[in-house]
Residue frames as qw, qx, qy, qz and C-alpha x, y, z in Angstrom:
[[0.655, 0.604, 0.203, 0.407, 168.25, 107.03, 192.22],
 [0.634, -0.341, 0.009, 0.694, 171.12, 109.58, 191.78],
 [0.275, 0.940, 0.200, -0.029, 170.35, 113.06, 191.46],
 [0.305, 0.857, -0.223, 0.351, 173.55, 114.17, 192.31],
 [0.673, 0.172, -0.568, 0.442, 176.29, 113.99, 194.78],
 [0.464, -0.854, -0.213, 0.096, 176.72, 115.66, 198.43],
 [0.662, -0.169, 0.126, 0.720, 179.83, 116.81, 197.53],
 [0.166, 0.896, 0.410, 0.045, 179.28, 120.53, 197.63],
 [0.505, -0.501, 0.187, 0.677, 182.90, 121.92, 197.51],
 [0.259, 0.092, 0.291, 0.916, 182.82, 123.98, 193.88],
 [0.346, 0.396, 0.556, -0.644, 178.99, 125.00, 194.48],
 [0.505, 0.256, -0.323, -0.759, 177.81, 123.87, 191.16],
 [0.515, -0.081, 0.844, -0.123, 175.39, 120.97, 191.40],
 [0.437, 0.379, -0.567, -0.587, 174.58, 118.92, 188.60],
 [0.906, 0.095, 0.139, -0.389, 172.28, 115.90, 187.83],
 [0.324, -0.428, 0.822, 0.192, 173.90, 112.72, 187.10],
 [0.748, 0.294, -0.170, -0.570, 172.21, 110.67, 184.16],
 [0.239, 0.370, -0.894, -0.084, 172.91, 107.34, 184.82],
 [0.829, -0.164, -0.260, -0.467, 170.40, 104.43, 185.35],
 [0.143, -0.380, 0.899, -0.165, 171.31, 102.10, 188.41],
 [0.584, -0.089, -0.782, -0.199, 171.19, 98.63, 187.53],
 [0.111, 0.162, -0.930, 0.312, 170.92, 97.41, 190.88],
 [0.557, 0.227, 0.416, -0.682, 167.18, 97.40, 191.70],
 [0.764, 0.343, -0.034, -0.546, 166.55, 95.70, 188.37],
 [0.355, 0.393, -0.820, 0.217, 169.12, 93.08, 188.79],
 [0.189, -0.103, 0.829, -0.516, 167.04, 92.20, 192.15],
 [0.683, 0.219, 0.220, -0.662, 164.27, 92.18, 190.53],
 [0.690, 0.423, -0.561, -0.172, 165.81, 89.49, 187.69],
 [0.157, 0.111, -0.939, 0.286, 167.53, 87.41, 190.52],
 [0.560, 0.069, 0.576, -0.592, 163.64, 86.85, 192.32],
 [0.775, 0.241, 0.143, -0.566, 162.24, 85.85, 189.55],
 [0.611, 0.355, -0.703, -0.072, 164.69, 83.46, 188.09],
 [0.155, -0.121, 0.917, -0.346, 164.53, 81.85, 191.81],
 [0.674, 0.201, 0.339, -0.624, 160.88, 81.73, 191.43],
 [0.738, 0.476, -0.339, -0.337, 161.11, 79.94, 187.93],
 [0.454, 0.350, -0.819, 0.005, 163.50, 77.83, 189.38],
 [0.180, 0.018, 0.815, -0.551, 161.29, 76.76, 192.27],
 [0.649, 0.402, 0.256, -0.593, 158.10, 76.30, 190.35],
 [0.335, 0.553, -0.585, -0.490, 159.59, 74.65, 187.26],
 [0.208, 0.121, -0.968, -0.074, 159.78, 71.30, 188.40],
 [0.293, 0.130, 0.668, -0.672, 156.44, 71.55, 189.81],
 [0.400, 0.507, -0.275, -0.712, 154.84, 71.92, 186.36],
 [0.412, 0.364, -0.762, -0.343, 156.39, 68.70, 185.23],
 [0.161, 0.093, 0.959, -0.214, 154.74, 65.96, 187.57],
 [0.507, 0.021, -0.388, -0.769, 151.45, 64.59, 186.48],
 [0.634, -0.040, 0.679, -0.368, 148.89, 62.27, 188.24],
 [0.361, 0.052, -0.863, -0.351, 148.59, 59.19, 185.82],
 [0.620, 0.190, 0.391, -0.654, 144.53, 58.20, 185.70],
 [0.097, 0.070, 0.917, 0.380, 143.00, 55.64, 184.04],
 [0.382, 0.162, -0.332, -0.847, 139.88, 57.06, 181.75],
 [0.609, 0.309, 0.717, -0.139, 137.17, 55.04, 180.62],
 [0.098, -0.099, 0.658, 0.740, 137.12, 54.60, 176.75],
 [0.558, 0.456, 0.246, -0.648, 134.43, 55.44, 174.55],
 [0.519, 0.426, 0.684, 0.284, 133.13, 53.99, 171.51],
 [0.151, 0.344, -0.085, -0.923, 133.68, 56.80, 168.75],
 [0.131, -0.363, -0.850, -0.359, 130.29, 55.04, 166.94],
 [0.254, -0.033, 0.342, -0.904, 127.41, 56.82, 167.47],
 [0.371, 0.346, 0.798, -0.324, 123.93, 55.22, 168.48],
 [0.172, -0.176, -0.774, -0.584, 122.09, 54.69, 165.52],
 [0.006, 0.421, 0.856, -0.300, 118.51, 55.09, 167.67],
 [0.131, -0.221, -0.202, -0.945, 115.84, 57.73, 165.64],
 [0.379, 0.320, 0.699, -0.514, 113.10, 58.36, 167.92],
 [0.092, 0.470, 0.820, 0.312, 109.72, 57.34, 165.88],
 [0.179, -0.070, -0.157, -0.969, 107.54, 61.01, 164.44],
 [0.092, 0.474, 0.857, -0.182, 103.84, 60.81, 165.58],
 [0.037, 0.234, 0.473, 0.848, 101.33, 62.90, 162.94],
 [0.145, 0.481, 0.724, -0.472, 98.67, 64.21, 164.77],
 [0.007, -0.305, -0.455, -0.837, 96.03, 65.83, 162.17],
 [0.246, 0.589, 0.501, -0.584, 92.84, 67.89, 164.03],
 [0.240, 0.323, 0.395, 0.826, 90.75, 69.31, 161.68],
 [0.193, -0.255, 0.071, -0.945, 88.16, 72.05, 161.61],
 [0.737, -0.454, -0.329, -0.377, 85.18, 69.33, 162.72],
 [0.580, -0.599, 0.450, -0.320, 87.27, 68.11, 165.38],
 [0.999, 0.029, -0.014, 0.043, 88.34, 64.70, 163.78],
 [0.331, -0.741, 0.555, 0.183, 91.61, 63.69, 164.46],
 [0.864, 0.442, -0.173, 0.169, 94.08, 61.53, 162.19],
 [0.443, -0.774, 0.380, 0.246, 96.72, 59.59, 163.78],
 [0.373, -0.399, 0.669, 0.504, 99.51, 59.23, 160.79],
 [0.547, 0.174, -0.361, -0.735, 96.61, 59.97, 158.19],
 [0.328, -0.371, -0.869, 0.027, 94.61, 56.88, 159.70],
 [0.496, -0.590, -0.057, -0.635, 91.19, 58.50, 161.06],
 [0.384, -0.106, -0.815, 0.421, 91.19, 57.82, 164.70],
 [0.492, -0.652, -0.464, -0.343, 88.45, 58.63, 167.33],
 [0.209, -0.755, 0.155, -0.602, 88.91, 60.68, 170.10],
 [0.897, -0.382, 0.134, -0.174, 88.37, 57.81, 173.09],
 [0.938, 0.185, 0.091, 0.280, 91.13, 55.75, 171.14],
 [0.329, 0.794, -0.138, 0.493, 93.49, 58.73, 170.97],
 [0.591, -0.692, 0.212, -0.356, 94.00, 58.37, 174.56],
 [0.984, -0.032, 0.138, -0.108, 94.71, 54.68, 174.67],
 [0.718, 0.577, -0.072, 0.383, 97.40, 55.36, 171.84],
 [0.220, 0.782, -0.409, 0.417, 99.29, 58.22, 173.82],
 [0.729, -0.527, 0.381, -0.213, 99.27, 56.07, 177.09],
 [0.950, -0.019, 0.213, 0.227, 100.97, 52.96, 174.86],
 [0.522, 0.713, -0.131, 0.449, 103.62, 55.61, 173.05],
 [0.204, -0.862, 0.328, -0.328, 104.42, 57.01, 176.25],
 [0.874, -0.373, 0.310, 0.035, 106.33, 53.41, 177.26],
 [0.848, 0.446, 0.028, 0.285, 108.29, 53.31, 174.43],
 [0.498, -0.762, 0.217, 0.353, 111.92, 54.00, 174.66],
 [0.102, -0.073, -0.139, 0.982, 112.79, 56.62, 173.14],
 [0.337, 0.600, 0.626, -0.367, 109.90, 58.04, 173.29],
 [0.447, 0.350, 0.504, 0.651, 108.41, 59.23, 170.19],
 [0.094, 0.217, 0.033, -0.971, 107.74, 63.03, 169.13],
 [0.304, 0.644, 0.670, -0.209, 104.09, 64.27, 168.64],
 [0.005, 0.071, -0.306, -0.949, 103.62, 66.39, 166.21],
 [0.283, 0.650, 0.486, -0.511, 100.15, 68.53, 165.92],
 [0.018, -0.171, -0.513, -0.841, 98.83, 69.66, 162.41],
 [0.291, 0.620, 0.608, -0.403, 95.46, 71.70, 163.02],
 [0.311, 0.702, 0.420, 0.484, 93.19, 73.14, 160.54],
 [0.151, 0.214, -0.102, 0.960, 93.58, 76.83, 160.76],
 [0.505, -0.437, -0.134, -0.732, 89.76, 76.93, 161.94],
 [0.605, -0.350, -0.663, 0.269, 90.05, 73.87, 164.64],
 [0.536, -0.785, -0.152, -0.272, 88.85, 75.18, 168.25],
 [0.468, 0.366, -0.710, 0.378, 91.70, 75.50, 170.51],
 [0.814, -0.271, 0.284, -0.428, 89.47, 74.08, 173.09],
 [0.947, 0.238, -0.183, -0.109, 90.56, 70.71, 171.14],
 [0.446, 0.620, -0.446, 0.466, 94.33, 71.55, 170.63],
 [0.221, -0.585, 0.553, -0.550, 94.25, 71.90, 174.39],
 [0.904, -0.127, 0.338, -0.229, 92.47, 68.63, 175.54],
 [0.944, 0.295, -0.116, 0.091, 94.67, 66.89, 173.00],
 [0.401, 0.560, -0.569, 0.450, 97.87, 68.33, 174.77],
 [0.599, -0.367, 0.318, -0.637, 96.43, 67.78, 178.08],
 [0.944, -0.057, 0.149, -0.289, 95.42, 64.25, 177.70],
 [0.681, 0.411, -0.424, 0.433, 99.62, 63.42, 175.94],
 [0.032, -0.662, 0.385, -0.642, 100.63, 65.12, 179.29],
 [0.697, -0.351, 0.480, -0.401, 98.75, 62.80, 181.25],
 [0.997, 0.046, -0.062, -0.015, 99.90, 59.79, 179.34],
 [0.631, -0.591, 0.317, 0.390, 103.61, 60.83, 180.06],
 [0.515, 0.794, 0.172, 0.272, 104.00, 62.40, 176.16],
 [0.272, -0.724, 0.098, 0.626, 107.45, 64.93, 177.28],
 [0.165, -0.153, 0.478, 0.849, 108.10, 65.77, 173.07],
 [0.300, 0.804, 0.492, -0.145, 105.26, 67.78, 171.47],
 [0.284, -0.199, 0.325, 0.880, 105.58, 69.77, 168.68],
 [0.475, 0.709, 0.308, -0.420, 103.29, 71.78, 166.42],
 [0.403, 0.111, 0.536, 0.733, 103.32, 71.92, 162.42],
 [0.230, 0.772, 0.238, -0.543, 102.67, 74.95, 161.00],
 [0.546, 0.419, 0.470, 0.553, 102.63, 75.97, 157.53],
 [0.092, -0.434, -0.152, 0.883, 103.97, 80.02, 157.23],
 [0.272, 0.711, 0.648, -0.008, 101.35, 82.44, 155.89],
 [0.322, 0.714, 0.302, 0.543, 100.72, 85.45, 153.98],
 [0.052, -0.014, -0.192, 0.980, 101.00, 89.43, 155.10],
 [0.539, -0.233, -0.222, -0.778, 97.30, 89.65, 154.09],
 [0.734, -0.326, -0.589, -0.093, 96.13, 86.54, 156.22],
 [0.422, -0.163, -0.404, 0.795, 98.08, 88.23, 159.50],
 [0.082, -0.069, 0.223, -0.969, 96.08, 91.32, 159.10],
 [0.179, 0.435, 0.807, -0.357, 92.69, 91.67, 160.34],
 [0.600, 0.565, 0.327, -0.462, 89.38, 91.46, 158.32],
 [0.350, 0.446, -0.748, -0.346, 91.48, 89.98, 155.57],
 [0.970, 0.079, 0.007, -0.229, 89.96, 86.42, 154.36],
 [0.638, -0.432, 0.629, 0.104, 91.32, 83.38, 155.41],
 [0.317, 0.465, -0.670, -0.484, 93.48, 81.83, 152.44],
 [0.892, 0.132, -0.291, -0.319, 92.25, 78.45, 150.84],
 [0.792, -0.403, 0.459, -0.016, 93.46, 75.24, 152.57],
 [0.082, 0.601, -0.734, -0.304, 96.50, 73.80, 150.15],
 [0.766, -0.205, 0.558, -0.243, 96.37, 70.79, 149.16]]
C-alpha cells in the first residue's frame, strides 16, 4: 500500500489516501477462474437405477399375549386359567410364530417376584425377545412406607 512517495525534494511528506485496486482485482480474477473450472464439474451426474418401493405399508399387527400372575401364584393366559407346566409349552409354540407376539405381565401387587422371574426366565428360554410389564400407576400414600396397600380395583 501507499504511504507516500520517495520523492523528498520540498521536505513535506504526506500520506496518500487512496485504496489500490490491484490486489483485489487478483483476488476476483482467481476466483472467477476457479468458478469457471469447477462449474462444469457440478453439472455431470451418474444415472443409477433404484429399486422401487411399494408406498403401502404392511398391514402385519403382531398378536398381544396377557399374562395375569396373581398373589397365589396362578397364572391366566388371556383371562383363561392356565397351569404353570402348560405355560411353558405355550411360550415354546408362540416363540415360532412370525411376528412374534408381545408378552405382556400383569402381577398382583403381592405376587412373589420369585414367580415374575421364573416366568421371564422360562419366555427367554422358549425364544420370547418382546416382554412387557402392565402396571397400573399408584398413589403418593402407597409409595411411602408403612402406608397400607390400596384395595385391588376391579
Amino acid at each position: 500500500m501507499a504511504f507516500g512517495s520517495f520523492d523528498n525534494s520540498n521536505g513535506a511528506s504526506h500520506t496518500v489516501s487512496e485504496i489500490n485496486m490491484v490486489p483485489l482485482i487478483d483476488v476476483m480474477l482467481v476466483l472467477l477462474v476457479i468458478f469457471i473450472i469447477t462449474a462444469p464439474l457440478l453439472s455431470h451426474s451418474i444415472k443409477i437405477n433404484v429399486p422401487q418401493a411399494s408406498s403401502q405399508p404392511v398391514e402385519q399387527e403382531p398378536k398381544v399375549i396377557d399374562l395375569a400372575v396373581d398373589a397365589g401364584g396362578q397364572f391366566f393366559w388371556n383371562e383363561a386359567p392356565i397351569s404353570a407346566d402348560e405355560l411353558t409349552s405355550r411360550f415354546a409354540a408362540e416363540a415360532v410364530l412370525d411376528p412374534q407376539p408381545e408378552l405382556r405381565i400383569r402381577a398382583d401387587l403381592n405376587t412373589r417376584y420369585e414367580v415374575l422371574a421364573q416366568v421371564m426366565s422360562s419366555a427367554k428360554a422358549a425364544g420370547l425377545k418382546r416382554l412387557g410389564f402392565i402396571t397400573r400407576p399408584g398413589s403418593d400414600k402407597a409409595a411411602s412406607p408403612g402406608a397400607a396397600a390400596p384395595a385391588p380395583a376391579r
